[in-house]
C-alpha positions in Angstrom: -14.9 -27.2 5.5 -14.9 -23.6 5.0 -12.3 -21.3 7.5 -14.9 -20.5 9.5 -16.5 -24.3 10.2 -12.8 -25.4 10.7 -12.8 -22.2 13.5 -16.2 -23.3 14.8 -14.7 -27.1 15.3 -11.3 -25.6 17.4 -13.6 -23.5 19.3 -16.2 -26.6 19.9 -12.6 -29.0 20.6 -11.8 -26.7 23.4 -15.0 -26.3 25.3 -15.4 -30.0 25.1 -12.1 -30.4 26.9 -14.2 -28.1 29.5 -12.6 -24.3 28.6 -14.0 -21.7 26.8 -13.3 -20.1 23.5 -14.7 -17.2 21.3 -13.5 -15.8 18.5 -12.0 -12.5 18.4 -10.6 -9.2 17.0 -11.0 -8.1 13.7 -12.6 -11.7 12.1 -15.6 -10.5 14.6 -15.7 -7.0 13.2 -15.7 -7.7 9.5 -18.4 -10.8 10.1 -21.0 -7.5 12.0 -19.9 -5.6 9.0 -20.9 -8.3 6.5 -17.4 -8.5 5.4 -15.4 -11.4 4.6 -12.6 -12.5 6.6 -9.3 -14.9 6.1 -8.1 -14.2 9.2 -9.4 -16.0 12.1 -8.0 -15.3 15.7 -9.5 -17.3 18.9 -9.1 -16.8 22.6 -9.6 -18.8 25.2 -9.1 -20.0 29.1 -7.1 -23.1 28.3 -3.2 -21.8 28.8 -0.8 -22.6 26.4 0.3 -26.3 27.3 -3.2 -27.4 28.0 -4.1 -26.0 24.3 -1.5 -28.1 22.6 -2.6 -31.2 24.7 -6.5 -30.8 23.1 -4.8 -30.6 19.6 -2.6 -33.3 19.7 -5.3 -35.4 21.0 -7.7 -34.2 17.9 -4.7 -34.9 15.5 -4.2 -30.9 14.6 -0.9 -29.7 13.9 0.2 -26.8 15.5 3.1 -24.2 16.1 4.5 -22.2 19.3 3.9 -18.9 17.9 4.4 -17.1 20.5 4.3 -19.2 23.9 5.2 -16.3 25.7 1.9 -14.2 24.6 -0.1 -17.4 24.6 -0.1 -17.8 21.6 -0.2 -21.2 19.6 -0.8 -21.1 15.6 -3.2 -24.5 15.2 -2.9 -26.0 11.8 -6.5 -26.8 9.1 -5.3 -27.6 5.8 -4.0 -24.5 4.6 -5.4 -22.4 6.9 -4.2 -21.3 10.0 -5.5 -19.9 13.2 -3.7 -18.2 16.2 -5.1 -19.0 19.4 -4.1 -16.8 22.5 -4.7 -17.7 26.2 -7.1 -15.0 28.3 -4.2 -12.8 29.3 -3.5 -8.9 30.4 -0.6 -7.1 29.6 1.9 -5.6 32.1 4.6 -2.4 31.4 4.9 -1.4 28.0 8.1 0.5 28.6 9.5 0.3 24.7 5.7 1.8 23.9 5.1 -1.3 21.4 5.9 -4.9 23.6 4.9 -5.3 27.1 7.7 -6.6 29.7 5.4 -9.4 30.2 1.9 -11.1 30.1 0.1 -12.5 32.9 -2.3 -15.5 32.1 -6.4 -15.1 33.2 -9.3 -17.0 32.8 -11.7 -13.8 32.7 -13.0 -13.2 28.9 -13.8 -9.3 30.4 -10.0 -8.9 31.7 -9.0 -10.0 28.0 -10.9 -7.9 26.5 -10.2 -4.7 28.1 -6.5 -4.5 26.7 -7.3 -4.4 23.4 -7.0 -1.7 21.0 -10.2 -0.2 19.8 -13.8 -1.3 20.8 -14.9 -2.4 17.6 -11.8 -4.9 17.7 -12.9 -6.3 21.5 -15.8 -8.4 20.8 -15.8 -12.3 21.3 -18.2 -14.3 19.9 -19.2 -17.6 20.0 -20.8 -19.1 17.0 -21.5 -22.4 18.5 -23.6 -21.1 21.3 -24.4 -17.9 19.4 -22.9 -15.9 22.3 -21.4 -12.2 22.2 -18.9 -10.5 24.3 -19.2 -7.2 24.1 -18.3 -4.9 27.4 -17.1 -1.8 25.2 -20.2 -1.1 22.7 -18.4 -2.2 19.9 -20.8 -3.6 18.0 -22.5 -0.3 18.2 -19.6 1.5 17.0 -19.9 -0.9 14.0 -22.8 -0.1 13.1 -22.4 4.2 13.6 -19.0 3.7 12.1 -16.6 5.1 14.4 -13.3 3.9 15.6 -12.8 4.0 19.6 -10.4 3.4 22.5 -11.4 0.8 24.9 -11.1 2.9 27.6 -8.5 5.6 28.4 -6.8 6.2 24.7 -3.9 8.1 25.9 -3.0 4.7 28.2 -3.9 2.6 24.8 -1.8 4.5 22.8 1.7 4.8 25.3 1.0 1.1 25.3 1.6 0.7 22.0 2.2 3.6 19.9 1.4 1.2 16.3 -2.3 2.1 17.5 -2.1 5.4 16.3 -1.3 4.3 12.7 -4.0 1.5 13.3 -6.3 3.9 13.9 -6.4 6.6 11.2 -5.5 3.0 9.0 -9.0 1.8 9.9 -10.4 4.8 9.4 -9.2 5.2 5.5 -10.1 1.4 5.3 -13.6 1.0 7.1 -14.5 4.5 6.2 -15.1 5.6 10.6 -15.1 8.2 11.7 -12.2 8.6 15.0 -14.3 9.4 18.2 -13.4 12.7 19.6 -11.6 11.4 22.7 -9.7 8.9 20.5 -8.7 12.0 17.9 -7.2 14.5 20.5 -5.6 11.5 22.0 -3.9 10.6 18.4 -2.5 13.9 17.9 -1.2 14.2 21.9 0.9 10.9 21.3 1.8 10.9 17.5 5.3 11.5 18.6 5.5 8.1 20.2 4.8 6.6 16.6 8.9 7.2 16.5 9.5 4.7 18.9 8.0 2.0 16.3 9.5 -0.2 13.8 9.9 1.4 10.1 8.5 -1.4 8.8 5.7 -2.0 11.5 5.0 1.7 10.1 4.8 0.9 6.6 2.9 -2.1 7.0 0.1 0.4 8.3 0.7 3.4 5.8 0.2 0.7 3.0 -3.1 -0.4 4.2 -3.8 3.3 4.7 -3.0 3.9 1.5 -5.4 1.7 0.2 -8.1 2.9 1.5 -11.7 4.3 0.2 -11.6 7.2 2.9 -7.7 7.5 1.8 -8.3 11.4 0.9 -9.9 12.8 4.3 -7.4 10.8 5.9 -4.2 11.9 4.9 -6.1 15.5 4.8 -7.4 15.3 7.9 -4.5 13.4 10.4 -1.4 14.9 8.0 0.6 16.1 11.0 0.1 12.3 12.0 1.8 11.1 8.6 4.2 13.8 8.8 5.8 12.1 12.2 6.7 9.0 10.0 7.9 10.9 6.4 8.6 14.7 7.8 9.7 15.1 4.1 5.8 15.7 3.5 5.7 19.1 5.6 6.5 21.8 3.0 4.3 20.3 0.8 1.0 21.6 3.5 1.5 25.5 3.0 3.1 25.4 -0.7 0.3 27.0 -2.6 0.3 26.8 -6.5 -0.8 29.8 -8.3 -1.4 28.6 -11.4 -4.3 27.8 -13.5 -3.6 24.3 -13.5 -4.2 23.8 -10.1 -6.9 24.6 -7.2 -5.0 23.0 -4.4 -1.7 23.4 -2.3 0.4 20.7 -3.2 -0.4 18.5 -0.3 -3.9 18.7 -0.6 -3.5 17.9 -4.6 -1.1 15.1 -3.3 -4.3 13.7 -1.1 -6.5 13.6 -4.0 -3.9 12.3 -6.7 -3.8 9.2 -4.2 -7.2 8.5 -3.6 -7.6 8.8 -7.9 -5.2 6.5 -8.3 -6.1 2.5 -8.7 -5.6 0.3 -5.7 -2.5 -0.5 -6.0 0.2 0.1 -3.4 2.9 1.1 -5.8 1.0 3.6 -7.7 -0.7 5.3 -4.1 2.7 5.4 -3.2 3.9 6.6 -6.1 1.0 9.9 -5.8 1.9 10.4 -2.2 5.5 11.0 -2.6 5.6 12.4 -6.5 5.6 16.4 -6.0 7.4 16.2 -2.6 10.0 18.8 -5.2 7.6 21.6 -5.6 8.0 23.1 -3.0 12.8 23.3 -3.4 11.4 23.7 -7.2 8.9 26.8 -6.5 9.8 29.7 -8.2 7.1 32.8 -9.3 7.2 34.7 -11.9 6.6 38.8 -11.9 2.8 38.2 -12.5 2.4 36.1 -9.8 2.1 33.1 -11.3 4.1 29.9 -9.8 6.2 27.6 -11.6 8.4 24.2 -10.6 10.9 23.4 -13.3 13.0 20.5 -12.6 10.0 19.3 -9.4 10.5 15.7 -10.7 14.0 15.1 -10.4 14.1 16.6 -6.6 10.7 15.0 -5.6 12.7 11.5 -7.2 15.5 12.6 -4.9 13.9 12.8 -1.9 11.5 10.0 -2.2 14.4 7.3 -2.7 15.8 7.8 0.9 12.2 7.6 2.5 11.2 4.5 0.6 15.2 3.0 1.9 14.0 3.9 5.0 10.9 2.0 5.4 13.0 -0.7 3.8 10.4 -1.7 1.6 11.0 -4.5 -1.4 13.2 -3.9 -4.1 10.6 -4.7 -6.3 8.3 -1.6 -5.2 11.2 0.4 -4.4 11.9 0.4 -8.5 8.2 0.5 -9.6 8.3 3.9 -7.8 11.0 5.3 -8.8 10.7 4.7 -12.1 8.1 6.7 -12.6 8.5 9.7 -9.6 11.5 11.3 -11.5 9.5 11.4 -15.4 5.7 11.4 -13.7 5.4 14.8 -16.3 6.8 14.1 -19.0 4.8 13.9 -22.2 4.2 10.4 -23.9 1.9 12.2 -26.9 -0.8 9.8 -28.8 1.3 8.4 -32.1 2.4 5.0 -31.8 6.7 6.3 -32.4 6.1 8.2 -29.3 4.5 5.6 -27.4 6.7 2.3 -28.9 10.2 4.8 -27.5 8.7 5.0 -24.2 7.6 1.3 -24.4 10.9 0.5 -24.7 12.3 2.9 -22.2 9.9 1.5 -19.5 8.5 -2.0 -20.5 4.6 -2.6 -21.4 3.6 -2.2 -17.4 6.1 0.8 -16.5 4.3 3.1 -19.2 1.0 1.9 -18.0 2.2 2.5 -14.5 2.9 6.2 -16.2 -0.2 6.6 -17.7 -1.9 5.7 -14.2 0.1 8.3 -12.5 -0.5 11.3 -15.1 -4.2 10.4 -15.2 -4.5 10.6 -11.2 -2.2 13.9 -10.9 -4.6 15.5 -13.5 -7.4 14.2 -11.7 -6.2 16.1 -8.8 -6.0 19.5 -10.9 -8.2 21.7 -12.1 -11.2 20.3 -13.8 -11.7 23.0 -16.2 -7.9 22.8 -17.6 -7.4 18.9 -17.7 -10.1 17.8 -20.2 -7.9 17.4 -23.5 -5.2 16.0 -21.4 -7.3 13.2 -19.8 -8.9 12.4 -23.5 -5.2 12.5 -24.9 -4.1 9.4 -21.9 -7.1 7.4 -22.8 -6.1 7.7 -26.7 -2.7 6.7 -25.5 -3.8 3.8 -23.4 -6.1 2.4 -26.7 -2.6 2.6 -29.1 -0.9 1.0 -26.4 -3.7 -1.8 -26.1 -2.9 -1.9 -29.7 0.5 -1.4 -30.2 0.9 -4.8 -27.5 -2.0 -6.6 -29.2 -0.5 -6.7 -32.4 2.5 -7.8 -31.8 4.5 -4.5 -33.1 8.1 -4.0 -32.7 9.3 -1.3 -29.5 12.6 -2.8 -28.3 15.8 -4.4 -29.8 14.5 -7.8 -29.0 11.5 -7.9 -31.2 13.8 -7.1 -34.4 14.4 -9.9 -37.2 17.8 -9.6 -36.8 20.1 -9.4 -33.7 24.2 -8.9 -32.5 25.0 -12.5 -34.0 23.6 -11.3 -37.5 25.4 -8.2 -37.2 28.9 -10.1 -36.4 28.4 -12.1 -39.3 28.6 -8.8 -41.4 32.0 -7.8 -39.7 30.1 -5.4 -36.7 32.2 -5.5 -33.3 31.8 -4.3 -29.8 29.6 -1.2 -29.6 29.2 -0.8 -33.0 26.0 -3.5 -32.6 24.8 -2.5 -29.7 25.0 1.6 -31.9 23.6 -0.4 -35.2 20.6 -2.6 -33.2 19.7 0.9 -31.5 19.4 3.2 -35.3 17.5 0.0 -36.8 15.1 0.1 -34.4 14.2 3.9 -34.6 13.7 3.3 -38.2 11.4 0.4 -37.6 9.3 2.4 -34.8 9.3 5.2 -37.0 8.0 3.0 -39.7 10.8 4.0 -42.0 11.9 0.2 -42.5 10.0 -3.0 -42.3 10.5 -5.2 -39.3 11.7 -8.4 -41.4 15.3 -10.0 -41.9 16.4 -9.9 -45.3 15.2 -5.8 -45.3 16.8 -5.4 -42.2 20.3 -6.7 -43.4 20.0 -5.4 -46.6 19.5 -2.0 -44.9 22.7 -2.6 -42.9 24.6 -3.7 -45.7 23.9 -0.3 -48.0 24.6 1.3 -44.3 27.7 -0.2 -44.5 28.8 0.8 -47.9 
C-alpha cells in the first residue's frame, strides 16, 4: 500500500467504528497543490482511548505521542501517522504551549485553531469530502498565506507562527496577506519567547526556499529578532565596483544562488556579517573590508552555538566563513594544497560559496572570476578522478618508512610534509623507491 491507501484504511477503520476522520494540515495542502507528501496527519471525533481501542482491534501498533494533545502516532510498516482528537486550545500563556486542550467532536471548532487557512482543510478521500470554513483551498490556488481568523490572537498563541509563515512563503513561493503581514511585524518580538532550536528548525526550511531572496529582503527586521548580528549588515553600503548592493541585500542574493543545501545557505547568510566592523573608505570614496572574513567567522560561531545546531554543520560552516575569499587559482599545485587543507568536499563546499558571493556582485566585474571557478571545479573533477596525490596519506611512503631510515618525532611529521610539496608541485614522482631515495640524498 502506498502512505496514502494505508491513511485512507485508518481513516475508513475509524468511521466504521462509527467516528469520523479527515485528513488534515499540510498533507491536504501539498495534495491541492499537486505536491507530494510523506507526512500524513488525521483528525477525528474518536478521543484518545477509544482510538487505541479501534487499533488494537485492527492489529496496528501505535504510540501515546502526545495523550495530552490527543494525539496517538498509529504504526503501517514504516510509516507513521499522528492522529489527534477534535480539540480547541485554551491559554497560551508561554506564547508557544497552551495550559490545556479541551476535547470536541466539532470538525469546524478543530479547525478554527489552526495556524493559517491553507493549513485548515480536512478532507476525506473515502467519501471525497472537504472541510474547508476558512477559503483555504482558494488561497492555494492565489498563493497567499493567511490567518485563520484574527492573526494577532494566532500569533500570541504561538509565536513559532511567525517563522512558519514567512517559512512557507520562501517555500511555497505565497505571498503573506496584508492582515497577516502587519500582524507579523506587530508580534515578531514574541518570536523571543520560542525555543532556539524550534527557531532554527524554521530558518532552515526558510533557507531553502525558491522565494528565499524576497524573503529574507522583504521580512529582514523579522530575521533580525532571531540573529540581531544581521542588523548592520541592512544600511552598510559598498562603494566599490565590485558590488551593486548593501551587504545585506548581496547577503539575500548570495543565498538564494547558492545550491540547496542547508550548510552552504547558511554558510551565505552569515559569511560578510564582518563588513560592516571591517569597513573602512579610502580618500576617493571607495570602500574596502580587509580582514571581513575572520570577524564575519567570529561572529557567526556564537550564533550557530546558539541555535545549537549539529556539530557536523556547525564545522561545515565554519570552515569555510573565515577563508570564503581567498583565492584557490586554476593549476592543479594550488588546488591539490587546498585539497589537502580542506578535504575533496570542503574545497567544493568553497567553490560553492565563491561562485554564489560572485553571483551576488556585479555582473559586469565577475565574468573571468566565475570562468576561473568552473576551470577549478574541472581540475578538481580531475585531480580526484585520477587518483593524484594532495595529502600525506596518498604518498608511497609513510612515518614507519621514515623510522626505518633513523627519522624520529617531528622530524617525520617535517619530512612527510616537504615530500609532499615536491610531489604536488610535481618536482618528485609519487612512487617508493624515488621517494626514499630522495630522502636518503636529503639526508646526506
Amino acid at each position: 500500500m502506498t502512505i496514502f491507501e494505508k491513511a485512507d484504511y485508518l481513516i475508513k477503520i475509524i468511521e466504521n467504528a462509527g467516528y469520523e476522520a479527515y485528513l488534515v494540515g499540510g498533507c491536504v495542502r501539498d495534495f491541492f497543490m499537486n505536491k507530494s507528501c510523506n507526512d500524513i496527519d488525521i483528525t477525528t471525533s474518536a478521543k484518545p482511548i477509544e482510538l487505541e481501542k479501534i487499533l488494537t482491534e485492527n492489529k496496528i501498533k501505535y504510540i501515546e505521542t502526545g495523550l495530552k494533545h490527543g494525539t496517538v502516532t498509529a504504526l503501517i510498516d514504516s510509516d507513521s501517522f499522528e492522529i489527534t482528537t477534535y480539540r480547541t486550545d485554551g491559554e497560551y500563556s508561554d506564547n508557544r504551549h497552551p495550559e490545556n486542550v479541551k476535547f470536541v467532536s466539532n470538525i469546524d471548532d478543530d479547525l478554527s485553531r489552526r495556524d493559517f487557512t491553507v493549513n485548515a482543510i480536512a478532507f476525506n478521500p473515502n467519501k471525497n469530502e472537504i472541510v474547508d470554513l476558512f477559503g483555504g483551498k482558494k488561497d492555494i490556488e492565489n498563493k497567499v498565506i493567511k490567518a485563520v481568523g484574527n492573526a494577532d490572537l494566532r500569533f500570541n498563541e504561538d509565536a513559532l507562527r511567525i517563522m512558519r509563515a514567512v517559512r512557507f512563503s520562501s517555500t511555497l513561493s505565497f505571498n503573506i496577506e496584508e492582515k497577516t503581514k502587519t500582524a507579523i511585524f506587530k508580534n515578531k518580538d514574541l518570536l523571543k519567547n520560542v525555543s532556539k532550536e524550534r527557531l532554527f528548525s524554521e530558518l532552515s526550511k526558510l533557507l531553502m526556499g525558491d522565494n528565499v531572496f524576497s524573503v529574507l529582503t522583504e521580512y529582514k527586521e523579522v530575521l533580525a529578532v532571531i540573529i540581531p548580528e544581521l542588523i548592520p549588515t541592512f544600511t552598510c553600503k559598498q562603494n566599490t565596483v565590485w558590488h551593486i548592493y548593501d551587504v545585506y541585500t548581496h547577503t539575500a542574493k548570495t543565498v538564494e544562488q547558492s545550491p540547496k543545501k542547508l550548510s552552504l545557505r547558511l554558510t551565505m547568510l552569515l559569511h560578510d556579517l564582518g563588513k560592516p566592523q571591517a569597513k573602512t573608505t579610502d580618500d576617493r570614496g571607495v570602500d574596502h573590508f580587509k580582514g571581513h572574513q575572520k570577524i564575519s567567522g567570529d561572529i557567526s560561531a556564537p550564533i550557530l552555538k546558539r541555535f545549537k545546531v549539529s556539530n557536523e554543520l556547525y564545522d561545515s560552516v565554519m570552515q569555510i566563513i573565515p577563508i570564503h575569499d581567498i583565492h584557490i587559482g586554476t593549476n592543479k599545485a594550488n588546488i591539490k594544497k587546498y585539497l589537502n587543507l580542506l578535504g575533496e568536499q570542503g574545497l567544493r563546499n568553497l567553490i560553492e560559496v565563491k561562485r554564489a558571493d560572485k553571483l551576488g556582485q556585479n555582473p559586469e566585474t565577475t565574468g573571468e572570476e566565475l570562468q576561473n571557478l568552473v576551470t577549478t571545479e574541472s581540475l578538481l573533477d580531475e585531480i580526484i578522478a585520477n587518483g593524484e596525490p594532495y595529502s600525506i596519506k596518498d604518498l608511497k611512503i609513510n612515518g614507519f618508512d621514515l623510522m626505518n631510515l633513523g627519522f624520529k618525532g617531528k622530524e617525520i611529521g617535517n619530512c612527510l610534509d616537504c615530500i609532499l610539496q615536491k610531489v604536488i608541485n610535481g618536482d618528485i614522482e609519487n612512487n617508493k623507491e624515488t621517494l626514499l631515495k630522495y630522502v636518503k640524498e636529503k639526508e646526506n
